[in-house]
C-alpha positions in Angstrom: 16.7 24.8 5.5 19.3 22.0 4.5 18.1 20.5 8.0 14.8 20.4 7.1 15.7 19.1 3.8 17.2 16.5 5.2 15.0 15.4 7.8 12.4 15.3 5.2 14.5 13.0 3.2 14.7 10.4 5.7 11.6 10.4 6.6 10.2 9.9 3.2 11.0 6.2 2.5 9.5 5.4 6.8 6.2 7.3 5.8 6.1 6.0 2.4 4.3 2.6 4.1 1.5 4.2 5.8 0.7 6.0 3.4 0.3 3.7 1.0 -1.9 1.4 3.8 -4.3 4.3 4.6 -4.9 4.9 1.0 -6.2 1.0 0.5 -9.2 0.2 0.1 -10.8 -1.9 3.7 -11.1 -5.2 1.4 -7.4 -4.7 0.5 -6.4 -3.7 3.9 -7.9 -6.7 5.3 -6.1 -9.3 2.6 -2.5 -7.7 3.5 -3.0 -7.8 7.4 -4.8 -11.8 6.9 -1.6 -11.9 4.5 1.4 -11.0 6.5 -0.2 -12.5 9.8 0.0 -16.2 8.1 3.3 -15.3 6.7 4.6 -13.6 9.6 3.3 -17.1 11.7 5.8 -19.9 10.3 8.8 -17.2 10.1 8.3 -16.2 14.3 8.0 -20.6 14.9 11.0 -21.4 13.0 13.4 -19.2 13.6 11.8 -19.9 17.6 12.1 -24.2 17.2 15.4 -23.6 16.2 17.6 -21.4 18.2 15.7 -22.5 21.0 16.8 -26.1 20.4 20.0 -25.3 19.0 21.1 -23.0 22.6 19.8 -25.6 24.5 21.9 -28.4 22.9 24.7 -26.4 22.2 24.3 -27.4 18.5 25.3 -24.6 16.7 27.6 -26.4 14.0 28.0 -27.2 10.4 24.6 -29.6 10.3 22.8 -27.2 12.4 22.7 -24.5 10.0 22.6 -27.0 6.8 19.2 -27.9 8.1 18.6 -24.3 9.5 19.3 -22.8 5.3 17.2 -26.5 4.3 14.2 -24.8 6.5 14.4 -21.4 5.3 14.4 -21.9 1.5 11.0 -24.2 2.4 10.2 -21.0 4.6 10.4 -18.7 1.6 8.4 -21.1 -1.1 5.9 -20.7 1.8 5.7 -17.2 2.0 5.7 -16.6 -1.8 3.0 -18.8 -1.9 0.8 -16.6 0.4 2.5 -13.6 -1.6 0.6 -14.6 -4.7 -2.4 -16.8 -3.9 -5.5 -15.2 -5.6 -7.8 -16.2 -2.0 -5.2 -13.9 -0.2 -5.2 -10.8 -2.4 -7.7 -8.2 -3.8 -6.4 -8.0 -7.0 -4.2 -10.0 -9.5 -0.8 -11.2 -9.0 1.2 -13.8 -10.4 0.5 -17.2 -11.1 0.8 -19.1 -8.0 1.2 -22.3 -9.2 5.2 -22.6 -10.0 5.7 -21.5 -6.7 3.5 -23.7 -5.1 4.3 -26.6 -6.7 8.3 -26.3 -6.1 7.9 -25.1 -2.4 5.5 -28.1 -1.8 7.9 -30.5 -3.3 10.7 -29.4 -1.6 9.1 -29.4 1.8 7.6 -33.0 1.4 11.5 -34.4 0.1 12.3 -32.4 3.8 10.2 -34.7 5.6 11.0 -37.9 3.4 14.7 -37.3 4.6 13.5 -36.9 8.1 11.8 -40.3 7.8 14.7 -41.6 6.2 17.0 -40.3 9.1 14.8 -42.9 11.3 16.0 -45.9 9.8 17.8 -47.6 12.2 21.2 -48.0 9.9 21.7 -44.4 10.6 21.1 -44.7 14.2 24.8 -44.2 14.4 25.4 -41.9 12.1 22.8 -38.9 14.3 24.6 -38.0 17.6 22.3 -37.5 20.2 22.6 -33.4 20.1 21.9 -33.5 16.9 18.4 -35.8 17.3 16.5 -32.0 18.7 17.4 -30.2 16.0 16.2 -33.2 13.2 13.4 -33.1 15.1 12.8 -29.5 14.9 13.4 -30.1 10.9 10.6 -32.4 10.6 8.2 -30.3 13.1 8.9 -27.6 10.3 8.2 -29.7 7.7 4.9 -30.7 9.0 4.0 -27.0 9.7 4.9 -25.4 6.8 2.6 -28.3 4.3 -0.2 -27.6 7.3 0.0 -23.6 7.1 1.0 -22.8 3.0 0.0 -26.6 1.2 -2.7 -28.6 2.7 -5.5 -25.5 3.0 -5.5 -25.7 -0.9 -5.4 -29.3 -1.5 -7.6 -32.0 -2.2 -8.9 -34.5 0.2 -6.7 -31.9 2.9 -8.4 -33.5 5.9 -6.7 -36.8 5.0 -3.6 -34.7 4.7 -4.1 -33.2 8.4 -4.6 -36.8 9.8 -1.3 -38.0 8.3 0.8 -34.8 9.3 -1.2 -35.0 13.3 -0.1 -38.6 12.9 3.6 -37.9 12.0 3.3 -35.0 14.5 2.7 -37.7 17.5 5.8 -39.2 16.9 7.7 -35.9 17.9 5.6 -34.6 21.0 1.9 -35.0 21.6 2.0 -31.5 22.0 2.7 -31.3 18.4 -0.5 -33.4 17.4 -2.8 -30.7 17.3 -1.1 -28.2 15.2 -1.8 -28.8 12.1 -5.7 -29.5 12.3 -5.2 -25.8 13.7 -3.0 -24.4 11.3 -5.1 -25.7 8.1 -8.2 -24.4 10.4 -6.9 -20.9 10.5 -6.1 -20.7 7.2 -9.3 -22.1 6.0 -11.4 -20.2 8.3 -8.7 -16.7 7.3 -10.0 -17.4 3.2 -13.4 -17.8 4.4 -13.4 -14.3 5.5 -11.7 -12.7 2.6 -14.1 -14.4 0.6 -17.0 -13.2 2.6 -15.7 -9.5 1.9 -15.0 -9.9 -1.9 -18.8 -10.5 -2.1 -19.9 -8.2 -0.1 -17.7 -5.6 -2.3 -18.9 -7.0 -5.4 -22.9 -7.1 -4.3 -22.8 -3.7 -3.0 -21.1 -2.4 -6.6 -24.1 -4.5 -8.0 -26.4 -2.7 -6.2 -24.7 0.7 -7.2 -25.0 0.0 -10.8 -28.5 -1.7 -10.6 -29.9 1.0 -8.8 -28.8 3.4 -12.4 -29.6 0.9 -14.4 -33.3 1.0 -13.0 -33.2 4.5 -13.1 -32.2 4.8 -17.1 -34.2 1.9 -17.6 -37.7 4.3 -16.4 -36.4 7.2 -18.2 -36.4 4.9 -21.2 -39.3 3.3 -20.4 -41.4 6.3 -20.1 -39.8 7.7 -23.6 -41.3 4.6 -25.3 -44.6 4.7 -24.0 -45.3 8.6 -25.0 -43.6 8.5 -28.4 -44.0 4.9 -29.7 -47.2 5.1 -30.7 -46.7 8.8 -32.4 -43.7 8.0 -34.0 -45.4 4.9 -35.6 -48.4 7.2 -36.7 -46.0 9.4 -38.1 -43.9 6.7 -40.3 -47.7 5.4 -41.8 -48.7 9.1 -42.3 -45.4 9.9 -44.2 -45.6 6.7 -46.2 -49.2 7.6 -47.1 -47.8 11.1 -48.0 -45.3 9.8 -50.5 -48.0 7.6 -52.2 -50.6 10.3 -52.3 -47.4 12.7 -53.7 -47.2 10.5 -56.2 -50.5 9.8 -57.6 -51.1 14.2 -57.6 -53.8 13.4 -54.6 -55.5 16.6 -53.6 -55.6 14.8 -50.1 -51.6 15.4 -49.6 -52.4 18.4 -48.1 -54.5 17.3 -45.4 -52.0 14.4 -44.4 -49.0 16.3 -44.4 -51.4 18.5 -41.9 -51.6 16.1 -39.8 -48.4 14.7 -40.0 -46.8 18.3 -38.4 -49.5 18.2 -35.8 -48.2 14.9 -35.1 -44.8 16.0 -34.7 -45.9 18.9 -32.3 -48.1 16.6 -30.2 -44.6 14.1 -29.7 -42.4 17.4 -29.3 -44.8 18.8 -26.3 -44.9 15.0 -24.8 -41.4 14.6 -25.3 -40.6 18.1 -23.2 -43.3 16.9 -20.4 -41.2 14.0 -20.0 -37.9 15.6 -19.8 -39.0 18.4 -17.6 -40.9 15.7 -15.2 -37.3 13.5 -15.1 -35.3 17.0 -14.4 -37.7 18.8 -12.3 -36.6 17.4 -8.6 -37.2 18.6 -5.4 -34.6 18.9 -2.6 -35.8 17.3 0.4 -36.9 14.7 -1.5 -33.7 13.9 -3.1 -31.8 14.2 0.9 -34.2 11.5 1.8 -33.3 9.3 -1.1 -29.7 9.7 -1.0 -30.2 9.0 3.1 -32.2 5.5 1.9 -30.0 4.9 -0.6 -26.7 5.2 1.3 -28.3 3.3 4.1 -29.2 0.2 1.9 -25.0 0.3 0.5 -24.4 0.9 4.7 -23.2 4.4 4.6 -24.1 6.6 7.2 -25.2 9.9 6.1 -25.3 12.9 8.7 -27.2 16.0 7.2 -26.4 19.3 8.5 -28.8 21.8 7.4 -32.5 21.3 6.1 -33.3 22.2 2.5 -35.2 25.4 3.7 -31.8 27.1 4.2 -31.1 26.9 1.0 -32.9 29.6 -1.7 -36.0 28.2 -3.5 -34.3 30.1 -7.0 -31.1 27.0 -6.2 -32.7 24.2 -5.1 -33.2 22.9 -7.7 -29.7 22.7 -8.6 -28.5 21.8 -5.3 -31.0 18.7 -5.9 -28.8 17.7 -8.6 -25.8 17.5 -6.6 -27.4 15.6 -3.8 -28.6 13.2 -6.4 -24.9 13.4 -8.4 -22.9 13.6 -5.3 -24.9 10.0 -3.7 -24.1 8.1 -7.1 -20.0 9.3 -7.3 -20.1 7.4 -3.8 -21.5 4.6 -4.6 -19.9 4.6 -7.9 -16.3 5.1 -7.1 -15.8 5.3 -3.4 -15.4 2.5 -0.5 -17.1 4.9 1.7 -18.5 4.2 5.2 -19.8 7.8 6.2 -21.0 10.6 4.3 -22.0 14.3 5.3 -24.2 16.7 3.6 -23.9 20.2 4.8 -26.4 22.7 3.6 -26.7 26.5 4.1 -27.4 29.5 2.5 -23.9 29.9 1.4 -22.7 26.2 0.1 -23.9 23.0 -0.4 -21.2 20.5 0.4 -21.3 16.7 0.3 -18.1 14.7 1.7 -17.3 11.1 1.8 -14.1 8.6 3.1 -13.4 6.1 1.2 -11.6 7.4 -1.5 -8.5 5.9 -3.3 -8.4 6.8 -6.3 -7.5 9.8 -8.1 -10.2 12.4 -9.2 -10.6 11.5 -13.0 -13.5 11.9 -15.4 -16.5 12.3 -13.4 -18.7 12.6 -16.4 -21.8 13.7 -14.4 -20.3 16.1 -12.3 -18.6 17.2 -15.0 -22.1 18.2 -16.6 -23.2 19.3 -13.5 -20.3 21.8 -13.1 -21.6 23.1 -16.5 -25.0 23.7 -15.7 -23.7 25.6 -12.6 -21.3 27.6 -14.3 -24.5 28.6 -16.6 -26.5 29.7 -13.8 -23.9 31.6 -11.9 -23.1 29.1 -9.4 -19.7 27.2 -9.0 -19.1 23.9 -8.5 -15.9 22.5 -6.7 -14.6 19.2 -6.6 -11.2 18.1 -4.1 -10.1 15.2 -2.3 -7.6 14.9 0.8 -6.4 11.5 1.4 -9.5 9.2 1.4 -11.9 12.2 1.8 -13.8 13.8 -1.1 -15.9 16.2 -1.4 -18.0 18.3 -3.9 -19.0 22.0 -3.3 -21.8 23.9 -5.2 -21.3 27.9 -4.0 -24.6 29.6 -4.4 -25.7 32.6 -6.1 -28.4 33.8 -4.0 -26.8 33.7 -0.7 -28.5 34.9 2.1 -32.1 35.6 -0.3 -35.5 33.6 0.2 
């Protein structure tokens, strides 16, 4: 047991990552891996320019590794600038702009000394093992303003001529990089940005598509009870006066005034019965439509016919309930509905939130409860799924 125990314990802070990744959302999943790829780029070049060089040239001495710590404080203004820049991250971090600011001023008084180095009154002061590693100073100057600096600036393809330019007077190979470092990066935020609003349309269309629903129930209240409700307020007001005055009409208008009030109570339950009364099939086609459109894939197991005509109507409900908690509060990509005489079950992926107030299932579970059915709601990870257990299992 103590074994066990301790295994467990040690394995707790190595699975503590995963799990954490698999229960982010894709847009957030993407922005870290975009993320640690461009920080994880300038810290694998660096770390390579350098010790490459320095083994080569035998220079691993006092100046080596003053310009070695010079590169990695620029390294990690670099990375902190990735860390919290609102185009590589899904939600809100810091302000970016202290960090930015400092790291880019750092790294440009890096190169300035480099250029300064070339003067030709300190010609004697370099010794010729020591020219590679300067070298490899300035290279990381120029790449770390081309991958954390320039993709942000103003006028940045001006900046990418002057660093290619600076770049040719180490290596010609060394020309290119930073039209394709500012590239990737550019081309990395394109991507993310492409995703943000393609999140943010498709909870539009989530919340559109209820709007437009509440919007016909309203609709269709105002159109069968405005004009009653208006008759009613003159009749009343015509029933005051007349109370007034001892009219032997007050009778007749108060008459009318309760069959008025009947007429918009009958409407009124017309209205509400035709907006609750749904059909089954009907609604597994819509969710099918409806999580198509927000590009979920439904897979239906089952056909409403399994399902008794005495609970179908509820079961309706839950299709209907069940399609707008996923569009609502899910980053789901497939969806199954599962339908026998037994259950009705809808699950989802795409979950990574904890099961809170779900206000219509919640009123759902109710209506269940009142008609002897029972209505379960769990999650496992990402997956979610509600359960309705019938009463009339196995009856047609």
């Amino acid at each position: 047991m103590t074994k066990k125990s301790g295994l467990s314990f040690l394995a707790t802070p190595v699975m503590v990552p995963f799990k954490t990744w698999r229960g982010l959302p894709s847009l957030a999943k993407y922005t870290l891996y975009t993320r640690v790829s461009l920080q994880s780029t300038p810290v694998v070049l660096l770390c390579a320019y350098f010790f490459a060089v320095a083994a080569n040239t035998g220079g691993f001495n006092l100046s080596f590794w003053v310009m070695f710590l010079g590169a990695v404080v620029m390294l990690v203004f670099a990375v902190l600038v990735y860390e919290f820049h609102p185009s590589l991250n899904s939600r809100p971090r810091r302000n970016v702009q202290p960090f930015f600011i400092t790291g880019l001023v750092l790294t440009l008084l890096g190169l300035v000394s480099y250029l300064v180095m070339l003067l030709p009154a300190l010609n004697g002061y370099i010794s010729e093992s020591m020219r590679p590693i300067v070298l490899v100073f300035a290279v990381s100057c120029v790449l770390l303003l081309a991958i954390a600096y320039v993709p942000w600036m103003n006028y940045r393809w001006l900046w990418v001529i002057a660093l290619s330019a600076l770049s040719l007077c180490a290596s010609t190979l060394f020309v290119i990089m930073p039209v394709l470092m500012v590239g990737t990066v550019r081309l990395s935020v394109w991507t993310i940005d492409v995703m943000k609003e393609v999140e943010r349309s498709r909870e539009l269309e989530a919340s559109l598509r209820v709007t437009e629903e509440r919007l016909r129930f309203a609709q269709e209240l105002h159109d069968t009870l405005g004009q009653h409700l208006a008759a009613m307020s003159v009749k009343s007001e015509l029933a005051i006066a007349l109370a007034k005055r001892g009219d032997d009409r007050l009778e007749n208008e108060l008459r009318e005034l309760q069959k008025l009030t009947r007429t918009s109570m009958s409407e009124m339950r017309e209205v509400v019965s035709g907006y609750r009364s749904i059909n089954l099939a009907t609604e597994i086609e819509g969710a099918r439509s409806l999580l198509a459109d927000a590009r979920i894939q439904l897979s239906v197991n089952g056909t409403s016919t399994g399902i008794s005509p005495a609970d179908r109507e509820m079961c309706a409900w839950l299709v209907r309930e069940a399609t707008t908690n996923i569009l609502r509060h899910s980053d789901a990509t497939t969806a199954t509905l599962t339908l026998n005489s037994k259950e009705v079950r809808m699950d989802n992926n795409g979950v990574h939130q904890d099961i809170g107030k779900l206000s219509g299932l919640s009123a759902l579970r109710a209506r269940a409860e009142a008609a002897g059915m029972t209505l379960m709601v769990s999650r496992n990870g990402t997956q979610f799924s509600v359960t309705m257990l019938l009463n009339h299992a196995g009856e047609e």
